[in-house]
ZAMARGU-4260 file (C-alpha; in steps of 0.2 Angstrom, whole numbers, plus 5000, padded with zeros to 4 digits):
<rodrens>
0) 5004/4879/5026 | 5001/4876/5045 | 4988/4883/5055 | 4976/4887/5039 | 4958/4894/5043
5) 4946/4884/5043 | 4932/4883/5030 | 4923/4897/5025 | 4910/4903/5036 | 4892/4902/5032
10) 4879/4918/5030 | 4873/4920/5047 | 4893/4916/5055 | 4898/4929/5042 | 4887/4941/5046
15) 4892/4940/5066 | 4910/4942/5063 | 4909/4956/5051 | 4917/4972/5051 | 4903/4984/5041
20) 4903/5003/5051 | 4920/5015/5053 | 4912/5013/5073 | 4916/4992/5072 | 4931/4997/5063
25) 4937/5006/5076 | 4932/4995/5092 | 4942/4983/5083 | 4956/4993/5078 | 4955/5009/5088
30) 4953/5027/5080 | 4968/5034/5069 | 4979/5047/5082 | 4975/5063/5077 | 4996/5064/5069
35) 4993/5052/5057 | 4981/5065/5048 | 4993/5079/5050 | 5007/5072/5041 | 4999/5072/5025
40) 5001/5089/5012 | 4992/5093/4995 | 5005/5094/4985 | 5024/5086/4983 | 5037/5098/4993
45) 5056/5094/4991 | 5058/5080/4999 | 5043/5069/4988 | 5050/5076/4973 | 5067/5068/4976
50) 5059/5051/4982 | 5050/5053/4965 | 5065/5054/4956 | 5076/5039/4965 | 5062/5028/4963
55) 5063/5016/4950 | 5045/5008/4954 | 5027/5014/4959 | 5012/5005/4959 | 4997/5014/4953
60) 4976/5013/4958 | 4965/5019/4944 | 4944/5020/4947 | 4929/5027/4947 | 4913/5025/4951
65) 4910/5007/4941 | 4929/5003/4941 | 4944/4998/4948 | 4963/4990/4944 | 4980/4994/4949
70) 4997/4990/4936 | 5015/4995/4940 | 5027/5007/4931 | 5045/5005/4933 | 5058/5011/4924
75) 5075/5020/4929 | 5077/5029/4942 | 5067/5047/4941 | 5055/5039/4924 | 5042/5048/4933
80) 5041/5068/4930 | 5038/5080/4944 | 5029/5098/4948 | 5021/5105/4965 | 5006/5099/4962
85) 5008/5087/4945 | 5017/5072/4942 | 5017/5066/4926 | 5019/5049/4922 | 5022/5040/4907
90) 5012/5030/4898 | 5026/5019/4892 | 5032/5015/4909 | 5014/5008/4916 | 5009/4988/4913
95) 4993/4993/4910 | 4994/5012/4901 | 4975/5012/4896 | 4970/5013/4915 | 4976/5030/4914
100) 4961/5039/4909 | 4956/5056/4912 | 4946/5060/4926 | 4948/5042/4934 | 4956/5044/4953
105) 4975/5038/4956 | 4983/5033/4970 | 5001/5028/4970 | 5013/5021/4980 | 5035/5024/4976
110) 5045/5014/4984 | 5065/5020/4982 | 5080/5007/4984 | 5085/5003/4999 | 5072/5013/5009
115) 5060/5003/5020 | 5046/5018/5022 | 5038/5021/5005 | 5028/5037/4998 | 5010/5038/4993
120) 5001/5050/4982 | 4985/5053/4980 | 4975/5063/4965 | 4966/5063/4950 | 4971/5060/4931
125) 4970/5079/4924 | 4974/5073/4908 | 4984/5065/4893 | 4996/5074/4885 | 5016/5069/4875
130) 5011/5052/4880 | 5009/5057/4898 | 4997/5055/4912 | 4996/5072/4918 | 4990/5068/4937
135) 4984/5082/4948 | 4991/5078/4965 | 4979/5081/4981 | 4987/5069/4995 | 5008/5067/4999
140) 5015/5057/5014 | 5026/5044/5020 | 5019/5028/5023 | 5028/5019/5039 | 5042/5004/5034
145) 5034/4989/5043 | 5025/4984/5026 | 5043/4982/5020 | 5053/4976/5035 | 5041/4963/5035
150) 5043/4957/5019 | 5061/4957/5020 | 5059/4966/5005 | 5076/4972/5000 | 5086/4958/5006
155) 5078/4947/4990 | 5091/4941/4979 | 5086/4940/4962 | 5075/4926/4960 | 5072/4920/4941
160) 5060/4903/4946 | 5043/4908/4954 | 5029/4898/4958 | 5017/4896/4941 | 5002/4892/4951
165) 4990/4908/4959 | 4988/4898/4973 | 5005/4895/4976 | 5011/4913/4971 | 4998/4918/4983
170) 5005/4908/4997 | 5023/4912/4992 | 5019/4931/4991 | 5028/4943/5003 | 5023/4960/4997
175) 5006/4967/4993 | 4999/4984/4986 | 4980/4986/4990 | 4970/4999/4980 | 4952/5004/4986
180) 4942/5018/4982 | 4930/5029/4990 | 4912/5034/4985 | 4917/5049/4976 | 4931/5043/4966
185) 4946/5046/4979 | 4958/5033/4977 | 4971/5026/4989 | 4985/5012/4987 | 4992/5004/5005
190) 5009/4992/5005 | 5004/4975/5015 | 5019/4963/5020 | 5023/4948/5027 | 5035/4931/5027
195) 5028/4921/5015 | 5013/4911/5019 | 5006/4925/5033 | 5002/4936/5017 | 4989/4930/5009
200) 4977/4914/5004 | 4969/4910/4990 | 4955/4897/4992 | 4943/4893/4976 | 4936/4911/4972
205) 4944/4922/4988 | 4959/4926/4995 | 4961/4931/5010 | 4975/4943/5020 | 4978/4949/5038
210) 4979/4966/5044 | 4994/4969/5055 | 5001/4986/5064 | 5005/5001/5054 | 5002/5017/5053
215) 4984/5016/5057 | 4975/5027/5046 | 4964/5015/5039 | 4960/5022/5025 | 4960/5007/5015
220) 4946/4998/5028 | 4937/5013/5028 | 4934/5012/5009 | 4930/4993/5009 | 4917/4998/5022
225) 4909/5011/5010 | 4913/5003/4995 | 4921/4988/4993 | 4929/4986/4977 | 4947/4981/4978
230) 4962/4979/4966 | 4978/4971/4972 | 4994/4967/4966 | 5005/4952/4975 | 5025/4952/4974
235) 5037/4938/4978 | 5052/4949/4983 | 5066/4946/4968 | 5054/4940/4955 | 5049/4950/4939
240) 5033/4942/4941 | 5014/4950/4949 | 4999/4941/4954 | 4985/4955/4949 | 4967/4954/4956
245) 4951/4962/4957 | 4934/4960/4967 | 4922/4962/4983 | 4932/4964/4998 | 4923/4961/5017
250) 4934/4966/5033 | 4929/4952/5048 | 4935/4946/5064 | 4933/4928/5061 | 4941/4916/5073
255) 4949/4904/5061 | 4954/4913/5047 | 4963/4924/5059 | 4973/4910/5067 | 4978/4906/5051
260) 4988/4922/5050 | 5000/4921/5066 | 5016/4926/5067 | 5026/4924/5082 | 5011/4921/5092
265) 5002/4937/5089 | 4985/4935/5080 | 4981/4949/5068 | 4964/4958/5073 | 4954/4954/5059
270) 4956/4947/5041 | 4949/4952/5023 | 4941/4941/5013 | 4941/4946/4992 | 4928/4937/4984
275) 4937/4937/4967 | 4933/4945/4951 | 4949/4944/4939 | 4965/4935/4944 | 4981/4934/4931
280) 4999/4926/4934 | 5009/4938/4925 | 5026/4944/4919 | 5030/4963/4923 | 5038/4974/4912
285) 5039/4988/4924 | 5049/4975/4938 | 5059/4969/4925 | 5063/4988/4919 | 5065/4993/4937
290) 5080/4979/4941 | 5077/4979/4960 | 5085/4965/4965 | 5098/4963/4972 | 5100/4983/4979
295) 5116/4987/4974 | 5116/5002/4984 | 5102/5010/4997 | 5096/5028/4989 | 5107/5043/4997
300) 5100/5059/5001 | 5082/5055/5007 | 5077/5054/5025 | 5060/5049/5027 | 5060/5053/5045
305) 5063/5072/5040 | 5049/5071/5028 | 5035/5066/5042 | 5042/5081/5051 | 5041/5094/5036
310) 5025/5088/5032 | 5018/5090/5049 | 5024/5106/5048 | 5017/5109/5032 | 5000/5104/5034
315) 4987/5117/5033 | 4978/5113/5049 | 4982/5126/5062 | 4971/5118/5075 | 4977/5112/5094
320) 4980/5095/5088 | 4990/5103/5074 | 4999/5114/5085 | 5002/5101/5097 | 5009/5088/5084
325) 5020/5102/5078 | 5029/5106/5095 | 5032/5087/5097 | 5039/5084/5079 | 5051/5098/5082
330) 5058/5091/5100 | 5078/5084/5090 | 5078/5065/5089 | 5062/5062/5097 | 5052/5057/5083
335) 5069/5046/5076 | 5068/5037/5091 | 5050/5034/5093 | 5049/5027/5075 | 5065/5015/5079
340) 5059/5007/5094 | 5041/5004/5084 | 5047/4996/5072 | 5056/4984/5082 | 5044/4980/5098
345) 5028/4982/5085 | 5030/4974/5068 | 5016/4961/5073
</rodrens>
């Protein structure tokens, strides 16, 4: 590819250029607006549960405090099971079933045809029961579309000849799902995209990837910062196929490596680098169950747009920020519009 980083830095460059405190995190990337809090709930209202139910494919985080992996499940549409504050997931539908053990944190990611925003919940494996994963759900929002616009992810045609090489998946990759986990076992899964080769890099034993504008919560950075297990699954859109990984992830601000990452002319603000554990080219059941490619028809009846307005509305915080986010969301069109015009002045 053109414009690769340069070699990897030695200890004392690395140590300039890291990222290691939530206060370098945000001089770099600025602090999360206080809205992007208040559009998370504890539970799934109406409008997740539908979403659940249209999607054919999730990605799933499981950790604790020694581990962590991520595996898909996929299936037709609605294979996973609802309640206010359960899904329940079958074991069948995963990759990977035996992640799914009780007590270990789970964070999920369902992605519904068509749609470029995608859902995330948060929780903790409550159980196993019928051959389900019975998770108790703490965290429910919509996660932005720029990951996906990016990735020109649903305007893959079915693509039945991948790259057998990691290196060369890597660099053909458009699509990631990034699990971290936080020191007390609260797990979190964030959609990364990008044209292929701006994705991701592996060199030797690391790979590395860019951050680009989202939705600036930063939860996944502020894990890494605390503790920095990672577990990531890499997608070429229209293959049935997954590059899976696992190590130590450092956020940096590296020169070169960022370089290596433009698109359009726009550097992204810093880079991480996965100093890998565990890497496997693999066939997925779940994508091949889930037969995403090519969409025959977008998803009807869910308006992600509507559900950042319900769930700002929803949110238990009563505070002035809360109240102020609530009066903005509720002005017709405004928060329509606003998303429109971000997600084509800002993808990069």
């Amino acid at each position: 590819m053109t414009g690769t980083a340069g070699p990897i830095q030695d200890d004392a460059a690395a140590a300039a250029t890291a990222i290691d405190t939530v206060a370098a995190l945000e001089g770099v990337l600025g602090k999360t607006p206080p809205p992007m809090h208040l559009k998370v709930i504890d539970h799934l209202d109406e409008g997740a549960r539908r979403w659940i139910a249209a999607s054919p494919l999730l990605f799933a985080g499981f950790g604790d405090a020694a581990t962590l992996a991520i595996t898909l499940g996929g299936g037709a549409p609605g294979f996973a099971g609802t309640e206010a504050r359960m899904l329940r997931l079958p074991l069948a539908a995963l990759d990977e079933p035996g992640l799914a053990r009780p007590g270990a944190g789970f964070g999920a990611l369902f992605l519904a045809p068509g749609l470029g925003e995608t859902l995330r919940a948060n929780g903790r494996v409550a159980g196993i029961e019928g051959g389900e994963a019975r998770i108790a759900v703490e965290e429910c929002y919509v996660h932005c579309a720029k990951a996906l616009i990016r990735s020109a992810f649903w305007s893959a045609a079915r693509l039945d000849a991948a790259p057998g090489e990691p290196a060369a998946f890597a660099a053909a990759s458009r699509f990631m799902a990034l699990a971290t986990i936080d020191p007390g076992g609260h797990a979190d899964l964030s959609p990364k995209g990008d044209p292929a080769t701006r994705l991701a890099r592996l060199e030797g034993d690391a790979l590395w990837f860019p951050d680009r504008p989202g939705n600036r919560r930063t939860d996944s950075f502020r894990n890494i910062i605390a503790q920095p297990r990672i577990a990531a699954a890499l997608l070429l859109p229209g293959s049935d196929r997954v590059l899976i990984l696992g190590g130590r992830a450092r956020l940096s601000t590296e020169a070169a490596a960022r370089d290596g990452f433009a698109v359009e002319g726009k550097v992204p603000p810093l880079v991480t680098r996965v100093e890998l554990a565990g890497l496997a080219l693999r066939r997925s059941a779940a994508l091949e169950r889930a037969a995403l490619w090519p969409v025959a028809a977008p998803v009807e009846g869910i308006d992600p747009v509507a559900m950042f307005t319900a769930h700002v509305r929803l949110n238990r915080d009563k505070g002035l920020a809360a109240r102020l986010a609530g009066a903005v969301v509720s002005i017709p069109g405004l928060m329509r519009k606003g998303l429109e015009k971000d997600y084509k002045s800002n993808l990069y």
